[in-house]
Each structure stands twice: as structure tokens, then as C-alpha cells.
C-alpha positions in Angstrom: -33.5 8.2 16.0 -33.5 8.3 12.4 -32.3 5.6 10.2 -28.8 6.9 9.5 -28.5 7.7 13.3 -29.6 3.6 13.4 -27.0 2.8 10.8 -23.8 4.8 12.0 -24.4 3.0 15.6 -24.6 -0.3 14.2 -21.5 0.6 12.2 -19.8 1.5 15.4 -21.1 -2.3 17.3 -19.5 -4.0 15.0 -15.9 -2.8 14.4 -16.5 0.4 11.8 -14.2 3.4 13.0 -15.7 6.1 10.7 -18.9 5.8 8.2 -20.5 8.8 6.3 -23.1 9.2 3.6 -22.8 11.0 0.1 -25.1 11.2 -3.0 -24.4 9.5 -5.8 -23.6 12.5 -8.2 -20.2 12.2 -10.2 -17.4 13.5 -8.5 -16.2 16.1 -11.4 -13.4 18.0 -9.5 -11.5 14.3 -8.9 -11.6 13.2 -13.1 -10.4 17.0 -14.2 -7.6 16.1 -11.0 -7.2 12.5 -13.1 -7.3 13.9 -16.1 -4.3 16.6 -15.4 -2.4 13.8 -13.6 -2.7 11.8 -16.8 -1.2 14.4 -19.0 1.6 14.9 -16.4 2.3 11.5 -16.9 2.1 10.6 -12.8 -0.1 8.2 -12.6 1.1 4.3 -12.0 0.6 2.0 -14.6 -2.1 -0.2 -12.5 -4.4 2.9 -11.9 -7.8 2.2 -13.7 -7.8 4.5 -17.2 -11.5 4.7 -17.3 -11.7 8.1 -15.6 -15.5 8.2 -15.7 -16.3 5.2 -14.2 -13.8 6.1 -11.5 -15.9 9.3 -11.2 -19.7 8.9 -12.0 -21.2 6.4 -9.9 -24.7 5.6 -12.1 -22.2 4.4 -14.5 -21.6 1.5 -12.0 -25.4 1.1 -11.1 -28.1 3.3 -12.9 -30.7 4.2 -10.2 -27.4 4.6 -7.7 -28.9 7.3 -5.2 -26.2 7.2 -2.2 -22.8 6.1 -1.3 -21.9 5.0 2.3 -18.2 5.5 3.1 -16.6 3.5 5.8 -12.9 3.9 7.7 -11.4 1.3 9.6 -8.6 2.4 11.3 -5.1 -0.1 10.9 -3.0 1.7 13.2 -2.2 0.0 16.2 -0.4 -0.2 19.2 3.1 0.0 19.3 3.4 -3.0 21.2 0.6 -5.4 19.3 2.5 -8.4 17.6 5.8 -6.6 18.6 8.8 -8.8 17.1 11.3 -6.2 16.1 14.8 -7.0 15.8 13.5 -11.2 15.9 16.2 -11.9 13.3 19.3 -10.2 12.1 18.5 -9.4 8.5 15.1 -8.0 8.4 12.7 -5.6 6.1 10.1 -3.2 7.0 6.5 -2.9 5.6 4.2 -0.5 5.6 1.5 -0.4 7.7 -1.3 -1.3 5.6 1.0 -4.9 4.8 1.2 -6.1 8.0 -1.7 -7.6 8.6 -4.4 -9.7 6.7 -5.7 -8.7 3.9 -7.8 -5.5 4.6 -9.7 -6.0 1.5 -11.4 -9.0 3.4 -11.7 -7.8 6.4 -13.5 -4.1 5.7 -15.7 -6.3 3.0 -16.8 -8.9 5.7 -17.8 -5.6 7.5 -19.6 -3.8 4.9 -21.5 -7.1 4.0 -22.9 -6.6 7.5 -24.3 -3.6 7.0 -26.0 -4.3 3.5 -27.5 -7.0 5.5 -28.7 -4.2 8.5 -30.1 -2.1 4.9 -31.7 -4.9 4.0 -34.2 -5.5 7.2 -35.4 -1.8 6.3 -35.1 -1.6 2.7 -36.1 -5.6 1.6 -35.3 -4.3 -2.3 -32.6 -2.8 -2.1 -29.6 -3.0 -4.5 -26.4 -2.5 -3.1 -22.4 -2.6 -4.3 -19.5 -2.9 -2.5 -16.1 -1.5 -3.2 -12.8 -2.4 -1.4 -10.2 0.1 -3.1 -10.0 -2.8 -6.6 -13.4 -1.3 -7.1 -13.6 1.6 -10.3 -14.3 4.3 -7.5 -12.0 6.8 -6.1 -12.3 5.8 -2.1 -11.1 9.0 -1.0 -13.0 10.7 -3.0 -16.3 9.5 -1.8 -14.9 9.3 2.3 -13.8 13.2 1.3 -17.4 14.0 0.5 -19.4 11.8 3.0 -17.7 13.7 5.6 -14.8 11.0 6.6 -11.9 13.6 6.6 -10.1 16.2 4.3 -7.3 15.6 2.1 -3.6 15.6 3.3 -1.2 17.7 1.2 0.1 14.8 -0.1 -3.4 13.0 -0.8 -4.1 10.9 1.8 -7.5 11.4 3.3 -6.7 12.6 7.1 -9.3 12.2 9.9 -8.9 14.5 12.8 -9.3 11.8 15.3 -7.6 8.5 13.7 -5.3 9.9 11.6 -4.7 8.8 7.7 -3.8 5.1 8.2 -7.9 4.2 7.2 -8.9 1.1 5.4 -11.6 2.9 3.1 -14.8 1.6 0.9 -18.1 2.5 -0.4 -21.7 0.8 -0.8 -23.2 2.1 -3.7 -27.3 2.1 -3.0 -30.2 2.3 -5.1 -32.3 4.5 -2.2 -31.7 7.7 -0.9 -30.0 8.7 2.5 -29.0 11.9 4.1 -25.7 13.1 3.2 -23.3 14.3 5.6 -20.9 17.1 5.4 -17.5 17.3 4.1 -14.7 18.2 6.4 -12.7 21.6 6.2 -9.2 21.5 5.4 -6.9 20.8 8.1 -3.3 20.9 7.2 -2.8 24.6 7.5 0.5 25.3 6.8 2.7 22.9 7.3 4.3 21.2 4.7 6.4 18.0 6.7 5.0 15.4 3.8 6.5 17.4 1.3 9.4 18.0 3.1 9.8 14.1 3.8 9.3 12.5 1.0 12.5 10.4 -0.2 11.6 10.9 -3.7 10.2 14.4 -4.0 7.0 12.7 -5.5 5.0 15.3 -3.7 5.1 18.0 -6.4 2.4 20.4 -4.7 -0.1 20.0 -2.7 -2.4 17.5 -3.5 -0.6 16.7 -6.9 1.4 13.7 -6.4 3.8 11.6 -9.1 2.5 8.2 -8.0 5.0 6.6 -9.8 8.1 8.2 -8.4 6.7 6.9 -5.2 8.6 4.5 -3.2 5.9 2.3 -2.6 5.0 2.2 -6.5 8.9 0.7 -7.0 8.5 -2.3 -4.2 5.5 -3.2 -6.5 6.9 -2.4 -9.8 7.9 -5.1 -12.3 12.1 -5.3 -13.4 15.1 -3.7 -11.7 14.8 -0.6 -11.3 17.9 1.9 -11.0 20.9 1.8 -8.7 19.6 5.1 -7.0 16.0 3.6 -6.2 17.6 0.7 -5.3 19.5 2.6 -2.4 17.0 4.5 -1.9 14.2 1.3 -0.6 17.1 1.0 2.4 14.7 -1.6 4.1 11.4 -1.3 2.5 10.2 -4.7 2.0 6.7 -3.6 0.6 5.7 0.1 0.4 6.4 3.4 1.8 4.9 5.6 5.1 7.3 7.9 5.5 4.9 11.3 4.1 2.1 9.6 6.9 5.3 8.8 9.5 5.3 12.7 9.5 2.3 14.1 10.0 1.5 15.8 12.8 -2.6 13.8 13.3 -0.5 10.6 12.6 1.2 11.2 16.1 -1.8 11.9 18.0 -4.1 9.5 16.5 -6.0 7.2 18.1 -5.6 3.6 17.0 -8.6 1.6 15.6 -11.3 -0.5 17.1 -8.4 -3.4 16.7 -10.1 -5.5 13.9 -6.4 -5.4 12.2 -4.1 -8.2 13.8 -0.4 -8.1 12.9 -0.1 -11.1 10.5 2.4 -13.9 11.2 4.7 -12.1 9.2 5.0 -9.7 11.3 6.3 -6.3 10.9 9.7 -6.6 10.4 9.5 -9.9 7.9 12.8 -12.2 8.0 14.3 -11.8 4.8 15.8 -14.7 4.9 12.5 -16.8 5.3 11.2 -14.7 2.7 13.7 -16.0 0.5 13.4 -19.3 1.0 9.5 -19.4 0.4 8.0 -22.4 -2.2 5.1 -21.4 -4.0 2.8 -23.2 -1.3 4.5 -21.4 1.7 4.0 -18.0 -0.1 0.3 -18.9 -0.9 -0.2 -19.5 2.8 1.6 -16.9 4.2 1.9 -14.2 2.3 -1.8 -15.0 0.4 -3.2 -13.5 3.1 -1.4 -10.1 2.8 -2.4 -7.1 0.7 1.1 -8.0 -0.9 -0.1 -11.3 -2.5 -1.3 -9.7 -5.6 2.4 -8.9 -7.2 3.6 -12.5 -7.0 6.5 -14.2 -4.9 8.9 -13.1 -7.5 8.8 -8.9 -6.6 8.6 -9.4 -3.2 11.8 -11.7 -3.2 13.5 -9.0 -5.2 12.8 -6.6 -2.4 14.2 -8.9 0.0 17.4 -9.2 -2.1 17.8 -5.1 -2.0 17.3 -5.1 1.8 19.8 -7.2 2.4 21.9 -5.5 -0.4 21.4 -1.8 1.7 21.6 -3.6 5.1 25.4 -4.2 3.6 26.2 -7.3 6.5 28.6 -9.6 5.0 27.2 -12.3 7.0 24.4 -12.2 4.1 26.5 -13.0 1.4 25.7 -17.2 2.3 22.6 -15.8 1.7 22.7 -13.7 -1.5 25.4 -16.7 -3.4 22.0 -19.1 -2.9 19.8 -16.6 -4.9 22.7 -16.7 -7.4 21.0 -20.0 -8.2 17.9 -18.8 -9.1 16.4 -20.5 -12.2 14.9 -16.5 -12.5 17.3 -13.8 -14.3 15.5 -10.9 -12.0 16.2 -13.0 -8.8 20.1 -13.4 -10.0 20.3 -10.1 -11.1 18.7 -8.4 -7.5 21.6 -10.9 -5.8 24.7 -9.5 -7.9 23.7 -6.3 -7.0 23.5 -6.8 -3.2 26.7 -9.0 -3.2 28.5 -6.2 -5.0 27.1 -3.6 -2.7 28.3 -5.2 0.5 31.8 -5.6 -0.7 35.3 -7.5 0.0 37.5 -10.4 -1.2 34.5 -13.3 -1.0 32.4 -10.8 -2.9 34.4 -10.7 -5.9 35.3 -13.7 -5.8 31.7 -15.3 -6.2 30.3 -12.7 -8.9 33.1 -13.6 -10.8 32.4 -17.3 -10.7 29.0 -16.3 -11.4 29.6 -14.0 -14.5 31.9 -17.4 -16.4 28.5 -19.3 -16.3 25.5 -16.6 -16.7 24.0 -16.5 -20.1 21.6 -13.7 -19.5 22.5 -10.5 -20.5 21.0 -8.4 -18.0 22.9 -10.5 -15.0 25.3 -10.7 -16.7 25.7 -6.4 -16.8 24.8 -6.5 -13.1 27.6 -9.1 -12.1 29.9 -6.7 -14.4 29.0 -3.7 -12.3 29.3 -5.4 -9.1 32.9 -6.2 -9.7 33.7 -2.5 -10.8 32.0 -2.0 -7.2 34.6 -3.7 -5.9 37.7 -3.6 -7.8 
């Protein structure tokens, strides 16, 4: 057995659902892709500028010889840390939010196998990335053979589907590549189809920030029509993955991934209530955590805005309160969106006191909702 037989086998003991191996060459078809995408003005504002360091991995470490790329699998079973329907007013998150922090967890993983390197290769220098790394994940899974790329860009494995936790060890020593993976879409063209926003332009050309799940973690308030269009997305968007056709077949992971305490349907109301403390313990251990309290409380506030159940307005004259304009502002517009006498009758106590301007013009709106 040779050492990367030794090393995909270990992988597989402890928890790894797909590993591959690639060379360490730059990846020039992904920063001419960046550099169009760029120009088309698509990209989100968070995305790392620095195209080449995205792309050329000697830039990261100079004698860099091999990437491993690893998949863990976050799809579960229907019925793991099933609480639907728990609460009356409730959000949905997308899959890769409900549970801890992946980041940790695949980086816990990957540690382990820099360690297995290490009893073979004593000198070896190694660098882990967990998707806040420079690198392109899907780019370097792509190559070492992980899967192919989805027409709307997410990187699709046969077998598990595209709900993968991906990242890459960057080494100083060569190792036998593996092969990349044939296209497998074919025709069909359901993400396209799907998407709420049209964001999928073409295949493989997406406008990330016309995504859904780019406006739960956006900054502001965002227009009316986005607004209405979250329905009950707490934190991010599946639907273009919801649809495919390997998503319904595939196989869930090796069950690392535990539903957090959240759950997947979140209380909104709890949400809303959370002190800086609660949110740091609960919500800290999320992939969510790094956007603040503040945007996902918004969220919560156009949930219950689209769930339009006047039994939420208690709910929504509290966040009316807020010391913070965007948390009053995301509350006018919920109250005016549900409706009816106690409606107006709040945002226009509301609008004799606000100072801010920008509540203020959402309090105004929500009465012309309702007169």
C-alpha cells in the first residue's frame, strides 16, 4: 500500500468523507473566472480581492508541492435533532448553519492528518485552510478529484451530493495527484430554474451578490422586494442544492455534524431576545457568529414580518424599543406588513417619538401599508 493509499484510509478512520490530492500549480482557469466575475461586478463584497493568492498556491508557501483536499459531508438525516414546528414563529437556516461551526470541526480533522504526515515526513511543512483561507476550496477539491462543478458552482460529488464542508493542506513534499472528475450535470438546468433571484446567470457564472444568502449576511435594509423574498430564511439560502437531482440521492456523512441547540428551525422569538452573552454562547458556535447579533436579529424581524401572524406584533412593538435604528427600522416594516387596527396604531405612536430618519421613512411606509 502506498502512502496515499495509507493516508486516504486513515482519512476515512477518522470521520473524512472524501480526500484527494493535487499539485501545487496555480489554478489559472479559476483567476481569469475571478477576474470576469470582477468586471461583472458579481462578486460579494467579503470575497478576498487578491485574485493571485486565491489562485497560486507558492504564493502562500514557496516550496508548496501538493494540496490535499478533504469533504466532510453535513447532510444528515431527516430525523437527527428533529424539532420542526417546536414554536409558532420560527426561521429556517441553511444547512451548513445548523450545526457547530464546521470551520472547527473539518480543522480539528485535518490537524489529524498533518499529524499522520508528520510520522512519515518528520520536516514537513504544512498549511491548513478552512474556506477563511486565500484559496479557492472548490477549486482545489475540483482538481484533486473530489467532484465536478454544479451549474450553479457548487462542487457536486456523485455519492454525497454538494452539501461538503471543504479544505486544503498545503505541503512542502510531493504526492500523487488524483484525477479530476467529469462533468456530471448533463442537461438539466433545475438550479437555474430555482433560483429565487435569477442569480444563476449561466452556467457556472453566478452574481453572488444577488444571492439570497449574500442579503441574510449583508449589512442595512435591504429593499422591500428582498425583504419578501427571505420568506423564512433566517441565515442563508439552499434552494439551487434543494433541487438537484445528486442532493436527493445522496448519502449523508460519516455524522461528525450534530444539529446545534439551535436547531433547525431557530425560535425567533428567542433569537430576539438574545444578550450579548447568550448570543456569544449560542450562536458563537455557529458559522453565523461572524456577522454579529445585530444582522441576524434583523433577519428574525423579516421572518416574522413574511410569516404575517398578528400574534407577533407583542413581539415586533418590543423591537420598536431597540436602542439600534436597523433593529427599529426591520420592526416597522414587519408590523406594517402584517396589518390591521393595532398595527397602525403602534407605528403611529412610534413615528411622534423616532428621531432617525431612516425609521422614521419605514414607520411612514408601513402606515401607507395600511391605510
Amino acid at each position: 500500500m502506498t502512502f496515499e493509499e495509507r493516508l486516504k484510509k486513515y482519512a476515512k478512520e477518522i470521520g473524512i468523507d472524501l480526500i484527494g490530492i493535487t499539485t501545487a500549480k496555480p489554478f489559472y482557469e479559476a483567476y481569469n473566472r475571478l477576474e470576469k466575475m470582477k468586471r461583472l461586478g458579481y462578486l460579494s463584497p467579503w470575497t478576498e480581492m487578491d485574485f493571485k493568492k486565491r489562485c497560486f498556491p507558492k504564493l502562500l508557501m514557496k516550496d508548496a508541492a501538493s494540496l490535499i483536499a478533504v469533504g466532510i459531508s453535513y447532510l444528515v438525516k431527516e430525523d437527527d435533532g428533529e424539532e420542526d414546528d417546536k414554536t409558532l414563529f420560527y426561521g429556517k437556516l441553511a444547512r451548513f448553519a445548523q450545526f457547530e461551526d464546521y470551520h472547527k470541526i473539518l480543522r480539528s480533522k485535518m490537524e489529524e492528518l498533518v499529524s499522520f504526515i508528520k510520522k512519515k515526513y518528520p520536516e514537513v511543512k504544512a498549511k491548513i485552510f478552512v474556506d477563511t483561507g486565500p484559496l479557492i476550496d472548490r477549486e482545489v477539491a475540483y482538481r484533486a478529484g473530489l467532484g465536478f462543478f454544479g451549474k450553479n458552482s457548487a462542487l457536486i460529488n456523485p455519492e454525497y451530493g454538494s452539501f461538503l464542508a471543504l479544505g486544503e493542506i498545503l505541503l512542502n513534499i510531493p504526492l500523487k495527484p488524483d484525477k479530476p472528475m467529469k462533468n456530471g450535470c448533463g442537461d438539466c438546468i433545475l438550479c437555474l430554474k430555482a433560483c429565487p433571484q435569477q442569480a444563476i446567470k449561466a452556467p457556472g457564472e453566478i452574481q453572488t451578490n444577488e444571492c439570497l444568502s449574500h442579503y441574510t449576511q449583508e449589512k442595512g435594509l435591504f429593499n422591500e422586494k428582498i425583504r419578501r423574498k427571505l420568506g423564512l430564511r433566517l441565515w442563508g439560502c439552499d434552494t439551487c442544492q434543494e433541487v438537484c437531482p445528486y442532493n436527493q440521492k445522496a448519502r449523508p456523512g460519516s455524522g461528525i455534524f450534530k444539529v446545534h441547540k439551535l436547531g433547525k428551525k431557530p425560535d425567533l422569538e428567542q433569537i430576539l431576545k438574545l444578550s450579548n452573552r447568550e448570543y456569544r454562547k449560542l450562536v458563537g458556535e455557529t458559522a453565523m457568529a461572524w456577522r454579529g447579533k445585530r444582522i441576524l436579529q434583523r433577519n428574525a424581524l423579516i421572518n416574522l414580518g413574511n410569516l404575517k401572524d398578528p400574534h407577533a406584533i407583542s413581539i415586533l412593538k418590543e423591537a420598536l424599543k431597540d436602542p439600534r435604528p436597523i433593529i427599529r427600522g426591520a420592526a416597522a416594516w414587519a408590523i406594517g406588513e402584517i396589518g390591521g387596527k393595532e398595527a397602525k396604531t403602534i407605528l403611529a405612536r412610534a413615528l411622534q417619538k423616532e428621531k432617525d430618519e431612516q425609521v422614521r421613512e419605514e414607520l411612514r411606509k408601513g402606515l401607507e401599508k395600511i391605510l
